[in-house]
C-alpha positions as CSV (number, residue, x, y, z in Angstrom):
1,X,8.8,6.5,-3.6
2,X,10.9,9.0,-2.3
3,X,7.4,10.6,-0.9
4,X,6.6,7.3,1.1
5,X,10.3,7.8,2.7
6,X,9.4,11.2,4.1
7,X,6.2,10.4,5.2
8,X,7.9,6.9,6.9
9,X,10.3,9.4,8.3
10,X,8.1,11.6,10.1
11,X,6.4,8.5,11.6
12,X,3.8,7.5,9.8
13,X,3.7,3.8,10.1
14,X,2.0,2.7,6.7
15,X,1.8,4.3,3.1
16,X,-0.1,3.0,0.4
17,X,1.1,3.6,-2.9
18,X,-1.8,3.6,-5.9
19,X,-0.5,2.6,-10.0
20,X,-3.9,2.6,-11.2
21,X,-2.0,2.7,-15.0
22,X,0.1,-0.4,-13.9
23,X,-3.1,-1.7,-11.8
24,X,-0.3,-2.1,-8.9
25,X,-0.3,-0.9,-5.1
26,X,2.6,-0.8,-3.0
27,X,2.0,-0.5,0.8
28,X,5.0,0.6,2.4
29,X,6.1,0.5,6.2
30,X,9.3,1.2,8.1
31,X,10.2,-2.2,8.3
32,X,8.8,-3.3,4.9
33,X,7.4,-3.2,1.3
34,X,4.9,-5.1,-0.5
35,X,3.5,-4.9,-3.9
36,X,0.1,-6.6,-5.2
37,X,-1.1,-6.9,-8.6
38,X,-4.6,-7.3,-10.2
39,X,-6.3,-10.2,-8.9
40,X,-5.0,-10.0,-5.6
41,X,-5.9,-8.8,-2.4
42,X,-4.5,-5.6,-0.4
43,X,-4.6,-5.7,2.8
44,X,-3.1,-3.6,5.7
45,X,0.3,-4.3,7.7
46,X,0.2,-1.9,10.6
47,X,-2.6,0.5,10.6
48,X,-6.5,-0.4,10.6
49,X,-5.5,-4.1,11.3
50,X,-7.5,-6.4,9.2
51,X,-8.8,-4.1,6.7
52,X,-8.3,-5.4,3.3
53,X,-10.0,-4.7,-0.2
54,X,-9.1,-6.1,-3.9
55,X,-7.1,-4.3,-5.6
56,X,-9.5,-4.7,-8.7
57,X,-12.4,-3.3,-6.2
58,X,-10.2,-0.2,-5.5
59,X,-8.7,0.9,-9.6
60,X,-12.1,0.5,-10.6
């Protein structure tokens, strides 16, 4: 986490973090945070608009 704050704080506007143990992603932004779970989809909040993928597809 504190990794995704210095990368937010040099201006990156989106960081995805990967729990492939926990089969959990958080995608972080300066202005929010989101987590998805197995069986759900992940998809992106500022950058590559519209790009999305499961996160099944992507621990696998």
């Amino acid at each position: 986490m504190a990794k995704s704050r210095e990368y937010l704080q040099s201006g990156g506007q989106e960081v995805w973090l990967v729990f492939p143990d926990n089969r959990l992603i958080i995608v972080t932004t300066p202005e929010s945070r989101l987590m998805f779970v197995s069986g759900e989809v992940v998809s992106t909040q500022k950058v590559l608009l519209g790009f999305n993928v499961a996160v099944d597809e992507l621990l696998a």
